[in-house]
Every structure is written in C-alpha cells, then in structure tokens.
C-alpha positions in Angstrom: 88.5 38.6 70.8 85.5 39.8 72.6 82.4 38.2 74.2 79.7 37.6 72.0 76.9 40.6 72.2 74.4 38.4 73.8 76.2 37.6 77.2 74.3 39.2 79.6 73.7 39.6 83.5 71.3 40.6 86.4 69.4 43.1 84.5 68.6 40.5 81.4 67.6 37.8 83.7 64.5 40.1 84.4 63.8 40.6 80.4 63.7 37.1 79.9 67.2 36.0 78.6 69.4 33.8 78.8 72.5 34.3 81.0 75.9 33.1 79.2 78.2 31.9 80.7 81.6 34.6 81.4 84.8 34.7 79.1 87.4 33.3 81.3 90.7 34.7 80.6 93.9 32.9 82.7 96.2 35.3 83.3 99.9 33.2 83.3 101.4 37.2 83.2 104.8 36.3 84.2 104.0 33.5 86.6 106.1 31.3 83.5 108.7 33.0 85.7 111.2 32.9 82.4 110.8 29.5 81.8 109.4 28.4 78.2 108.2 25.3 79.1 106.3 26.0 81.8 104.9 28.4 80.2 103.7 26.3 78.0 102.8 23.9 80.3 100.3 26.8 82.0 98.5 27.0 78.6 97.5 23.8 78.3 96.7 23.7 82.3 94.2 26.3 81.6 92.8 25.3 78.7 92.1 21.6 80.6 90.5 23.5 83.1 88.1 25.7 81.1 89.4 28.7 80.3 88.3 30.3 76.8 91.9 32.7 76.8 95.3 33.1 78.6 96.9 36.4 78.8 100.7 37.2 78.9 102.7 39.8 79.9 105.6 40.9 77.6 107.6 43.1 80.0 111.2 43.9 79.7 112.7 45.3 83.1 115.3 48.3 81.3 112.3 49.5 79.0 109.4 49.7 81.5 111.0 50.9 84.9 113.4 53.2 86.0 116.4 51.2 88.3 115.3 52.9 91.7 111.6 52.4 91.0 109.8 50.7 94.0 107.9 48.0 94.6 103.6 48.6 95.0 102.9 44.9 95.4 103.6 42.3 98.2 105.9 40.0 97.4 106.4 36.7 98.2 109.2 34.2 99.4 111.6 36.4 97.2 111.2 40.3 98.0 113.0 42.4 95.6 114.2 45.2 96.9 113.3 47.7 93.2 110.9 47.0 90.7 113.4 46.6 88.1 114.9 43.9 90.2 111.7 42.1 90.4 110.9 42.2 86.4 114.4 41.0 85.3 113.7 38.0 87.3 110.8 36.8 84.5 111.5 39.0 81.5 113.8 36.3 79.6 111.3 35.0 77.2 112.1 37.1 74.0 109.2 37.8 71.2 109.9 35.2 69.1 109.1 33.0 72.0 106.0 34.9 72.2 105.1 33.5 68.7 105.7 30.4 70.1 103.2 30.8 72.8 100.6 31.7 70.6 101.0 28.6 68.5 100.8 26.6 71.4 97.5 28.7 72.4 96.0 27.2 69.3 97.0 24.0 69.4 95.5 24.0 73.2 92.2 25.7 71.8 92.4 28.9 74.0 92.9 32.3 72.4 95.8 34.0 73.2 95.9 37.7 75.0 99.0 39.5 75.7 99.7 43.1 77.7 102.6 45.0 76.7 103.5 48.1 78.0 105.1 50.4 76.0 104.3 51.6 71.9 106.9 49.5 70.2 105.8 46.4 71.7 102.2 47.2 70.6 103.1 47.5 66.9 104.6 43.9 67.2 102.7 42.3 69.1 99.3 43.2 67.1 99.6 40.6 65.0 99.5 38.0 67.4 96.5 39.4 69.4 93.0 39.1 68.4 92.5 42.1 71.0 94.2 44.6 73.5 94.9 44.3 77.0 95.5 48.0 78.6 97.0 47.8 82.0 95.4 49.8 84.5 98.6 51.6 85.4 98.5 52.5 81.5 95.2 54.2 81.1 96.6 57.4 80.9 99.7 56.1 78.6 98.1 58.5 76.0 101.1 57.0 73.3 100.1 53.8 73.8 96.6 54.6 73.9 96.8 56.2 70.5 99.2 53.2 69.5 96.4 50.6 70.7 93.4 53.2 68.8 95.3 52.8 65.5 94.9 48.9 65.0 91.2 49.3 65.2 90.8 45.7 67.1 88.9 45.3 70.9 90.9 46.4 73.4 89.9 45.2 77.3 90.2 48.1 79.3 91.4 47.6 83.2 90.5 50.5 84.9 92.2 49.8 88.4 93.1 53.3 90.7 91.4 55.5 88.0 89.2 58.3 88.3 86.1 58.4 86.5 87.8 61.4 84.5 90.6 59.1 83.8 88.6 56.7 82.5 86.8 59.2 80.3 89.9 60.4 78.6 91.1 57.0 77.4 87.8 55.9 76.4 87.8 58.9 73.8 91.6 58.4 72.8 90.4 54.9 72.0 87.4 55.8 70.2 88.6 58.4 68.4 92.5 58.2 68.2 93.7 61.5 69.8 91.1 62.7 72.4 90.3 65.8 70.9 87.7 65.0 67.9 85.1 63.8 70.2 82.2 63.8 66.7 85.1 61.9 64.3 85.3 57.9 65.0 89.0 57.5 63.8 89.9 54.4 66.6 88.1 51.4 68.4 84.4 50.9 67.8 82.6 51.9 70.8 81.1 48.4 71.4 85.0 46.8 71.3 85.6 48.8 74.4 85.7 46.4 77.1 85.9 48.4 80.1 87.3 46.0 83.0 86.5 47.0 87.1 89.8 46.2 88.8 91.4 47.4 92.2 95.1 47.9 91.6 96.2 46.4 95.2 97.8 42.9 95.2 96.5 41.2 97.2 92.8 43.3 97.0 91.1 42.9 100.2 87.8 40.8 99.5 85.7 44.2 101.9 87.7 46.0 99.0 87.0 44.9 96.0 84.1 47.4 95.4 82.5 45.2 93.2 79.6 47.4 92.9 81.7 49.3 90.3 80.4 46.8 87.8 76.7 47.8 86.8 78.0 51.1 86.3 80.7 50.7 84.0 77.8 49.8 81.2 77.4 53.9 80.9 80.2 53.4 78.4 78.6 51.2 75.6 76.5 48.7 77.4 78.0 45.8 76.6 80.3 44.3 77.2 82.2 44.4 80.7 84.6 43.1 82.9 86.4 42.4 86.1 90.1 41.4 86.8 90.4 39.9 90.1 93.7 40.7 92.4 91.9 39.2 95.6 93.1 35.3 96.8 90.8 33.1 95.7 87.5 33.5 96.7 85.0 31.6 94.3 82.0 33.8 95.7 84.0 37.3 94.5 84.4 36.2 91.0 80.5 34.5 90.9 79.5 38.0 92.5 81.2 39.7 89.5 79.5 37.7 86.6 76.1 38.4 88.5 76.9 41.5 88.7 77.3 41.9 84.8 81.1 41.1 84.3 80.9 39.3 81.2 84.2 38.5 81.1 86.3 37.5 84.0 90.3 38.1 84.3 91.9 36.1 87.3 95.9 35.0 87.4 96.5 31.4 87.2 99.5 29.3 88.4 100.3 25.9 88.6 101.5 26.0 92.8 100.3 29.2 94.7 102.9 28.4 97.3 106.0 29.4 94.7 107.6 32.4 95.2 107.0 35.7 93.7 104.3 39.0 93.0 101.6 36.8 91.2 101.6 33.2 92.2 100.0 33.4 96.1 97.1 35.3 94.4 96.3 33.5 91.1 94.0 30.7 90.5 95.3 26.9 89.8 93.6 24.8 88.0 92.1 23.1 90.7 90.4 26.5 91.3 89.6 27.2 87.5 87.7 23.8 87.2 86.4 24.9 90.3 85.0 28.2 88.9 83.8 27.1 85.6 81.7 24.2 87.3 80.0 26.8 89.6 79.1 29.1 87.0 77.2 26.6 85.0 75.5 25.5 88.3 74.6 29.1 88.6 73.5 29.4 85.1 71.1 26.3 85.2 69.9 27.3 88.6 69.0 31.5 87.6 67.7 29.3 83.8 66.1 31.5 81.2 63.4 33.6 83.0 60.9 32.5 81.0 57.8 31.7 83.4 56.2 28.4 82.0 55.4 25.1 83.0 57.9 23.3 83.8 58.6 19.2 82.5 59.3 18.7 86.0 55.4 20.3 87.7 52.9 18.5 85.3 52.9 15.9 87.8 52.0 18.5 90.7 49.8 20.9 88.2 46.9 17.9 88.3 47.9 16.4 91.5 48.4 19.4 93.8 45.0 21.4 92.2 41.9 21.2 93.1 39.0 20.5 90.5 35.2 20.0 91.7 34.1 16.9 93.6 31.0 15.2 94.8 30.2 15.9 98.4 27.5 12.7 98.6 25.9 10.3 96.4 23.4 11.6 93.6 20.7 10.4 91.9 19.6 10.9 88.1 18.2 14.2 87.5 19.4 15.9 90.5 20.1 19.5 90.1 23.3 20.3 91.6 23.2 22.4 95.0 25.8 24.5 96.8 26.2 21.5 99.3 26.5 19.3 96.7 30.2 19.6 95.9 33.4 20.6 97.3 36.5 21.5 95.4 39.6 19.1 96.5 42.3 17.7 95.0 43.1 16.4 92.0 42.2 18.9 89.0 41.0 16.9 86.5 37.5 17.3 87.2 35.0 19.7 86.8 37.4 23.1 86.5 37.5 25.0 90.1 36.8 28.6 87.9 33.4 27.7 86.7 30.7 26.6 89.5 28.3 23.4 88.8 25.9 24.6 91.1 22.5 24.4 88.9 23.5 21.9 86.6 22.0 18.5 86.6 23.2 15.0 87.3 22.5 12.4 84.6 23.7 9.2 86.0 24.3 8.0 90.0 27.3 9.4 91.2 28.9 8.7 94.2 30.5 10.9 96.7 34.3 12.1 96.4 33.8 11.1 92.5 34.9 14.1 90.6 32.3 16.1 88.7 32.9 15.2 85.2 29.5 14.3 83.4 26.9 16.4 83.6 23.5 17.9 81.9 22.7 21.4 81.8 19.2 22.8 81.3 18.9 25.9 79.2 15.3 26.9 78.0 13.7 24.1 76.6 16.9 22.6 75.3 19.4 20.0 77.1 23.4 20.3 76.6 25.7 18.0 77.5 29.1 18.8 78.4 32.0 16.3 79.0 35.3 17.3 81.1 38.5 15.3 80.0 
C-alpha cells in the first residue's frame, strides 16, 4: 500500500492545498526478538498509538550472512561479537508465523509491511504484502530487484549509503525489470516507486541526518516520498521530514527502549508514536489549507478593528459635507473608508462621532439618496 496521490508537503502549502497527514509505518523489524506473542503484542501497540502499518523483518541468520561477517551497528546490553550471531538471536519466527502476523495486522487495522532479504523469500512473501520494502543495503541486490520488479506491486525504496548512480540503477531495474530496456515498462509503475531518504548508521546523528535529501528525491516521480529514521527519538527530526515532503514516515517501534539489542534504544514506543501522530495533526491544523479568506474566527475584528467614516461635529440639515467634517475611525460599518463623503449633503441633525450612514447627494438638478447598512 502506498500513500494516497494527494499527500503533499512544503511546496503544496504554497498552491493552496491541503497538507495530509504522513503514512506512519512502525517498524517492530526484529525487536519481537523471536517471541510470537510479543510480536503480536507490538501490532496492536502500534495500531493503539496511530500508526497506519507495521513493518517486519523476515531474516534468517545462515541465509543472509556469512559466519565471520561483522557487526555495522551499535549494539546494546548484548553485543554480539558476528553478525550471524546477532540475527540467530531473533530469527525463530518461521513463515507460517508470518501469516499469522498478518492476520493479526488486520484484526488490529494496520496494514502489514515486511522486508525480506533474499529472492526466495520475495516470491513467498508477496502474497502477504500489499507492497515492497527494499533495504537500503539491498539496492544494488539486482536479483532481488528483478524479483521485487516482477510482482508489479509498490515497492518503498530506502536509499541509505547510496550514490545517486546507485539509486538510478535500481530505479530502472524496478521500472523496467532488467535495467537495460530503459523505453519498455516491464516492472513497477513509476509512481509506485517510493523512494525513502535514510542514513544507514544506527544510531544516525541528529547533525547527520541530512534531511535535506528529501525535496530532491521527487526528481524520481514526484510523488510520493519517504524517510526512515535511525536517529533516537527526536520528534522535531521526523516533523522536519514530513515538512520537508516525506509523505510517509518509517521509524522502529518497541515496547521498552531500555531492552537489549540493535533496534530497541533507537525505536519509538508508543508513548512516542501517540506523541508523533498528535503533533502532526497540531502541525496540520496550524500550516491549514493555504487558502487566504476570512476567517469564522476575524469577522468580529473585520468591523471592529476597521475604520469606516465618522462625524467630526454636529451637523445641521442640508449641510454639505467638508474635509473637516469627518474623520475615519473605528468601527467599519459606516460610510466605507475607500469612497470620500466630502461634497455630499446631510439630510437630518447628526451628531459628532455618529458614523456617516445617511446621506443626500446632489447631482444636476436631481437628488439621490444612498443608505449604508
């Protein structure tokens, strides 16, 4: 699933739109830390909170890394000393459990995302999926690329410690199936791209996270586009990113960011999510729809806080009005501040500081009279 094609960001607020709200996708990844039921219990966590997806990772330790590989990532409370080491630790869940999972996401109302990592696991796990989640480490997985290109659905795109080349390359695999027919469409439409910014460093300094990647990544299609977060928590980076034009934000989410582990001291809880969500719709009803009208909320100072024409001193019937004759002050309401009563004539007494609101003008040989409301 992919955001709708009218979310929007910085650049529609100035042609009058609406900005939506993000697509907020909870990524549990393997902070379930192999245990079913608290994987489940992160589902409905998030869902509580206000996320529209969770994501998943399906990673088994013998099939993605090699025994010596090492680690990239800090770890914490239980540093493992290989990669391998640190993936056997969650990778118990099996597909069917999977299946599960995604049941449950339905029950809980949230759509259900999972990344695999290697082109078996994307022909069974397609089904499940309404779209694709590349890894940023797999953008130039060109099998899995092609694998992903074949099921036609919307894949999100990290992009984290790519080249702009790099991200070229697996655009075209994507669109097009094997990177070399750049004039055939064979793969993903173009606008089911979701390319994602992302800075593949955990944690990602927040002076790092080069946020400014964003605006730019709409060279690929427009719209949509994305950011997944590794920094700690930081409510203004994620806001940043949506204003920026992420219309869909990826963080990790855990239920205690004190556990142990690669993910968990980084993620979200859902006393951050609830957080998040209720800041974004502050944000969204304080940016509104950039439509300049009145305002409900100014009528009161539009004919309070204007200034309409008044009388400067009593009149008599008959007198023509002279420059000394009126002042403009507040309220409007009176005699309008644009057109000048100066030569018009006074038909009844009128006392000073009355507004100007009754009056007879002479034109020719003929008499007009002209009432202000």
């Amino acid at each position: 699933m992919r955001p709708t094609d009218d979310c929007t960001s910085c650049e529609a607020i100035a042609g009058s739109a609406v900005l939506k709200l993000p697509y907020i996708v909870a990524e549990i990844g393997l902070n379930h830390d192999g245990d079913y039921g608290r994987a489940c219990r992160l589902i409905w966590e998030a869902a509580k909170a206000g996320a529209n997806a969770v994501k998943f990772q399906y990673v088994k330790a013998d099939r993605l890394v090699a025994r010596s590989a090492p680690p990239y990532f800090h770890q914490a409370g239980a540093p493992a000393e290989t990669q391998h080491e640190f993936f056997r630790r969650s990778d118990a869940l099996d597909r069917h459990d999977y299946e599960c999972l995604k049941e449950e996401c339905y029950l809980a109302g949230v759509d259900f995302l999972c990344t695999v990592f290697d082109v078996e696991s994307i022909h069974w796990i397609a089904p499940l999926v309404p779209a694709f989640k590349v890894a940023s480490a797999d953008i130039t997985n060109i099998p899995l690329l092609k694998a992903v290109a074949s099921y036609k659905k919307p894949v999100y795109l990290s992009t984290g410690a790519a080249t702009k080349a790099d991200v070229n390359h697996a655009y075209r695999i994507l669109r097009v199936g094997d990177g070399t027919c750049s004039d055939q469409f064979r793969g993903v439409s173009a606008i089911d791209i979701i390319p994602m910014h992302c800075v593949l460093s955990y944690p990602t300094p927040v002076d790092q996270a080069n946020l400014g990647m964003i605006p730019p990544l709409q060279e690929y299609q427009g719209w949509p586009r994305g950011y997944s977060d590794h920094t700690l928590f930081y409510l203004d980076v994620l806001t940043t990113a949506w204003l920026l034009g992420a219309t869909v934000i990826e963080k990790h989410f855990t239920l205690d960011k004190m556990l142990p582990g690669n993910d968990h001291y980084h993620s979200m809880d859902p006393t951050d999510l609830r957080a998040l969500v209720a800041k974004l719709k502050e944000l969204q009803a304080m940016i509104g729809d950039g439509e300049k009208r009145v305002l409900p909320i100014e009528e009161a100072a539009r004919l309070n806080a204007r200034q309409s024409w008044h009388y400067a001193r009593d009149l008599q019937p008959g007198h023509m009005i002279q420059e000394g004759d009126v002042v403009l002050k507040r309220p409007a309401g009176g005699w309008p501040p644009e057109r000048s009563p100066v030569g018009l004539t006074v038909e009844s007494v009128v006392l000073a500081d009355e507004p100007v609101t009754l009056v007879v003008r002479t034109c020719d040989k003929t008499q007009s009279q002209t009432k202000l409301k």
